[in-house]
N, C-alpha and C positions, 0 to 999 in steps of 0.2 A: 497830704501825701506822706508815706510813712519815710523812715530813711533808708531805707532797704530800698525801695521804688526808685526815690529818686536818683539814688546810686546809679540804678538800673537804667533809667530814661537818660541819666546823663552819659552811662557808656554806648548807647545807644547813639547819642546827640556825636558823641565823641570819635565814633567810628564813622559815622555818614560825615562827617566834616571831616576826615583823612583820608573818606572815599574820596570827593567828592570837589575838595577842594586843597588836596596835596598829593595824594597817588595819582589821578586822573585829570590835573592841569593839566590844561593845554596838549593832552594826550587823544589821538584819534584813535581808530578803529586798529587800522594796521600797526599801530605802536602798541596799542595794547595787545594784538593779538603775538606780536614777536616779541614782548619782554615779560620773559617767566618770573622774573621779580617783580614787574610790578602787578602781575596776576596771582602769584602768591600773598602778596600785601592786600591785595582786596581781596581774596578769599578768606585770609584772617580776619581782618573785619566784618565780614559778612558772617562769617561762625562766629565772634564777639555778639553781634548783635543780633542773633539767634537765642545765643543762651542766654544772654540777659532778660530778652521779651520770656521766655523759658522760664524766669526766676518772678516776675511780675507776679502779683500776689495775684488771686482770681477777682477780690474784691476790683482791684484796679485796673484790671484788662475788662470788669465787668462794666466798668463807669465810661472806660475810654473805649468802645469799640469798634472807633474808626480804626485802633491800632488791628495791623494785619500780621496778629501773633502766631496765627497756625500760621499761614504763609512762610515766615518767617526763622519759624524753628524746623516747619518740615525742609528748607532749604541751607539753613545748619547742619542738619540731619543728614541731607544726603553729602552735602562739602564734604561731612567728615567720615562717613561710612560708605561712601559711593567715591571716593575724593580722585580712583584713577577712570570717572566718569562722566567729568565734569564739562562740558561742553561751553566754551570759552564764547560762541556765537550769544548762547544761552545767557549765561554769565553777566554778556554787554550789554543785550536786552533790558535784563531785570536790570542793571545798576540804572540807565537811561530813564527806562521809562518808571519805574517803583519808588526808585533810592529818593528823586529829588521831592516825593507827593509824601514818602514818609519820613521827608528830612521837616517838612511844613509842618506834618501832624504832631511830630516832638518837639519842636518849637512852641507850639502852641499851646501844647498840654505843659510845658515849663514855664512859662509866661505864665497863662493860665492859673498854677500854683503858688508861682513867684507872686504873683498879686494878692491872692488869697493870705498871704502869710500879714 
């Protein structure tokens, strides 16, 4: 993995661990839906690790295709150009059910390279 990439997999790694296990502790449905801070904090992260899958060389989204890169930047894309759009139901869905299967797949693929070295 080049050091560009791994930059990249780690901001990645780095933003779903701030989703996932400091913004969104111990936080439900209805806490997230009434605190605009902590829904700005995971939309920043969520655009983080948009653009980073975004920066991913093609060789390396070529090798790892379980990464769900279009998904990912098309949902960067609209955070930031659709941003008073944003439908916060939507939002909690995607973090639930996506964040924790793409928090597995970058784990993996760092391990993965972590051993290879």
């Amino acid at each position: 993995m080049t050091k560009d990439n791994l930059l990249y997999i780690k901001d990645i790694q780095n933003s779903l661990e701030w989703i996932l296990n400091v913004y969104l502790l111990n936080v439900d449905y209805i806490d997230f839906v009434n605190d605009n801070k902590t829904q700005d904090a995971v939309i920043r992260q969520m655009e983080i690790i948009g653009e980073a899958m975004n920066r991913l060389s093609d060789d390396f989204l070529l090798e790892h295709g379980e990464l769900p890169f279009r998904e990912a930047i098309s949902m960067r894309n609209f955070l930031i150009h659709e941003y008073n759009m944003v439908d916060i139901d939507e939002l909690w869905k995607t973090i639930h059910n996506d964040l924790p299967t793409l928090s597995i797949i970058v784990n993996k693929i760092l391990a993965k390279h972590t051993d290879d070295k």
